[in-house]
C-alpha positions as a LaTeX table, in Angstrom:
\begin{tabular}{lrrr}
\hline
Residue & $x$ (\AA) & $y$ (\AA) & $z$ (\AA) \\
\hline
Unk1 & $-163.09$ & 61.48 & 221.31 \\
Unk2 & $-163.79$ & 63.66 & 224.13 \\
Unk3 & $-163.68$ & 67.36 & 223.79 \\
Unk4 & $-161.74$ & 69.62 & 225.88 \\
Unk5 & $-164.43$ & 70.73 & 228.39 \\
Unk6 & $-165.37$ & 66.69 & 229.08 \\
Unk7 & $-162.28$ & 65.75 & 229.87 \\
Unk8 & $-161.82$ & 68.47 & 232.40 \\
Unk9 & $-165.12$ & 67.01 & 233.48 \\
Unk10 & $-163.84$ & 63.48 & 233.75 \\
Unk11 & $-160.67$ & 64.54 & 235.42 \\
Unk12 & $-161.65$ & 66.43 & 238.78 \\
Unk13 & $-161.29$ & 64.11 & 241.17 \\
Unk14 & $-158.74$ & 63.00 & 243.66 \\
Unk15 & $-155.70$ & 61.08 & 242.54 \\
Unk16 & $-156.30$ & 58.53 & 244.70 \\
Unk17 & $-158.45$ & 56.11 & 242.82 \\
Unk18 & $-161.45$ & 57.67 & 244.09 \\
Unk19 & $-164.72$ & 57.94 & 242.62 \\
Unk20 & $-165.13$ & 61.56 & 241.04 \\
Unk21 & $-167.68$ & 63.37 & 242.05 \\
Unk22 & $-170.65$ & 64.25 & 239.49 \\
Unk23 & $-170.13$ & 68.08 & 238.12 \\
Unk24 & $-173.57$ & 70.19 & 237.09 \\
Unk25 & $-171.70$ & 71.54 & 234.29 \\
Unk26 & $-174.78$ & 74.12 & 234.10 \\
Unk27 & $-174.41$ & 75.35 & 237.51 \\
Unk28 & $-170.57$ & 75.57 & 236.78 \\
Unk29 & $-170.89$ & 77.62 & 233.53 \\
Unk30 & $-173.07$ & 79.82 & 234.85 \\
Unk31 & $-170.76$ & 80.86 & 237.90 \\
Unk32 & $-168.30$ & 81.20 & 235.38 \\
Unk33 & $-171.02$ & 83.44 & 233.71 \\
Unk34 & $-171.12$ & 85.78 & 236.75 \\
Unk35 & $-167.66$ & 86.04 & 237.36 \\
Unk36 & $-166.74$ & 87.13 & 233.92 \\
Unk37 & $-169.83$ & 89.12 & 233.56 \\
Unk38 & $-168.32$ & 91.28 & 236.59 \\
Unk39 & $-165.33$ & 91.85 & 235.16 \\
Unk40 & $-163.48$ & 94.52 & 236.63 \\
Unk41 & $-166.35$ & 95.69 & 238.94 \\
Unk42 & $-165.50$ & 94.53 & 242.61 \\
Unk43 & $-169.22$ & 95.05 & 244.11 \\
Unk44 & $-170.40$ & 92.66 & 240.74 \\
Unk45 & $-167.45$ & 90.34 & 242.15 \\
Unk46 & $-167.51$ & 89.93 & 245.40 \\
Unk47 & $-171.77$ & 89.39 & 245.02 \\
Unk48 & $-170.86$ & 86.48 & 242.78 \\
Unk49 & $-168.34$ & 85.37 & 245.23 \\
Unk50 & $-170.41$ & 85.50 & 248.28 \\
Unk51 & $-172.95$ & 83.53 & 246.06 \\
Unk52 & $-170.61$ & 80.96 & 245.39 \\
Unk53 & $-169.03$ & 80.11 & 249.13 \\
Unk54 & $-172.74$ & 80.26 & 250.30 \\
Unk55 & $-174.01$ & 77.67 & 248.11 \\
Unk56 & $-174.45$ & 74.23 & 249.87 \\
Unk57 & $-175.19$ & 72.53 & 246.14 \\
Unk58 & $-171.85$ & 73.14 & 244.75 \\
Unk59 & $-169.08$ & 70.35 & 245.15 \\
Unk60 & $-165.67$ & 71.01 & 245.69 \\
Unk61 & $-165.35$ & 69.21 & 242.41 \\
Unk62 & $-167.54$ & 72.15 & 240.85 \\
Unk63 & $-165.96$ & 74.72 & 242.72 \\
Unk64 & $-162.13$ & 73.96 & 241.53 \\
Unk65 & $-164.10$ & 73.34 & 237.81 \\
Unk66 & $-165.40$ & 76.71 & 238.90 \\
Unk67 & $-161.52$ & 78.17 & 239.42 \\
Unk68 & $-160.17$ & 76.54 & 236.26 \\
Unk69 & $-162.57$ & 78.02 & 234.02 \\
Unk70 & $-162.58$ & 81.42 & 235.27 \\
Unk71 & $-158.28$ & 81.17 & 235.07 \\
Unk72 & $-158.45$ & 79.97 & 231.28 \\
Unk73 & $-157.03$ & 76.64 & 232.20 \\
Unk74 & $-153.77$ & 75.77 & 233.85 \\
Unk75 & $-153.45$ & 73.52 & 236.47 \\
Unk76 & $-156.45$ & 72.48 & 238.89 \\
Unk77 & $-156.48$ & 73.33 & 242.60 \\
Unk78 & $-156.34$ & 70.48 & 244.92 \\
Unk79 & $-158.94$ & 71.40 & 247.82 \\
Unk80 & $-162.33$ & 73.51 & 247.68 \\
Unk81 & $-160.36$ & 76.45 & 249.71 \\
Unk82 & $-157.40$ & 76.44 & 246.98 \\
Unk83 & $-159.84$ & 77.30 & 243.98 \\
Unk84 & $-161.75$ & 79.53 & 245.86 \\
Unk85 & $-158.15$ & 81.43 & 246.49 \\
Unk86 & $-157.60$ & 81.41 & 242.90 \\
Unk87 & $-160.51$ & 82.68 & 242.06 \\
Unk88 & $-159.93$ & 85.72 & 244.22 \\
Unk89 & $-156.30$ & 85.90 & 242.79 \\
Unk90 & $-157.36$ & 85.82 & 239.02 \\
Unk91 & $-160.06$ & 88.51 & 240.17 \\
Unk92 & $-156.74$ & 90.74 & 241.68 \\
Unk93 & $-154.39$ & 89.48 & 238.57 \\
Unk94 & $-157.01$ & 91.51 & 236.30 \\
Unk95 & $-157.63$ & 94.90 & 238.13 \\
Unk96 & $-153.78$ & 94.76 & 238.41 \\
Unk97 & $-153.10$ & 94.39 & 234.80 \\
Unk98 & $-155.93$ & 96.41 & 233.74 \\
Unk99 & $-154.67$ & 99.21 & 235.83 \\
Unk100 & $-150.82$ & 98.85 & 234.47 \\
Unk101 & $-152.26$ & 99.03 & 230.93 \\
Unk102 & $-153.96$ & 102.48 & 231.60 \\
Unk103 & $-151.14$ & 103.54 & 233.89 \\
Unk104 & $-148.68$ & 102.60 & 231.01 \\
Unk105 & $-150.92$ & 104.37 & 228.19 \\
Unk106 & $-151.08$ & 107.96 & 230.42 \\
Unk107 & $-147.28$ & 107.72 & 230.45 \\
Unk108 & $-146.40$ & 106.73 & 226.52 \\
Unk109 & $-146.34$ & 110.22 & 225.26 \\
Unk110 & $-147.45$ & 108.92 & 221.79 \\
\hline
\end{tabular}
């Protein structure tokens, strides 16, 4: 039985009875590495990010692998230029929250 992280594997593709195209799954963890490893820090980010739409190796395949990882699942983005969006919108979606949170916490007055 395949585990979760194979059958994401097996899965990117098209719908269109296509052949999918082979994922490094080392080259996707560790972009998933990077981007998790900055965090909150948007200099740490946007490195990683520039790193990623820079390098000719990675398949759009990888690169919406890439997007699905870093979002903790949901649904896959259809093109190359779709995960890298939501990659940059998960990136946003943190600070956001992160910033409520302490925002939120200096206003509780317990």
């Amino acid at each position: 039985m395949l585990d979760h992280d194979d059958a994401i594997l097996n899965a990117v593709g098209d719908d269109m009875g296509r052949q999918a195209q082979p994922v490094n799954a080392e080259r996707v963890d560790r972009y998933v590495e990077k981007f998790n490893a900055a965090a909150l820090d948007r200099p740490d980010f946007d490195e990683a990010f520039t790193c990623l739409k820079s390098d000719k190796e990675l398949t759009a395949a990888e690169t919406i692998l890439i997007a699905q990882k870093y979002r903790g699942g949901g649904a896959k983005a259809k093109t190359k230029k779709a995960a890298l969006e939501a990659i940059e919108r998960r990136f946003v979606e943190k600070v956001r929250t992160t910033k409520n949170k302490q925002e939120a916490a200096r206003a509780r007055p317990w």
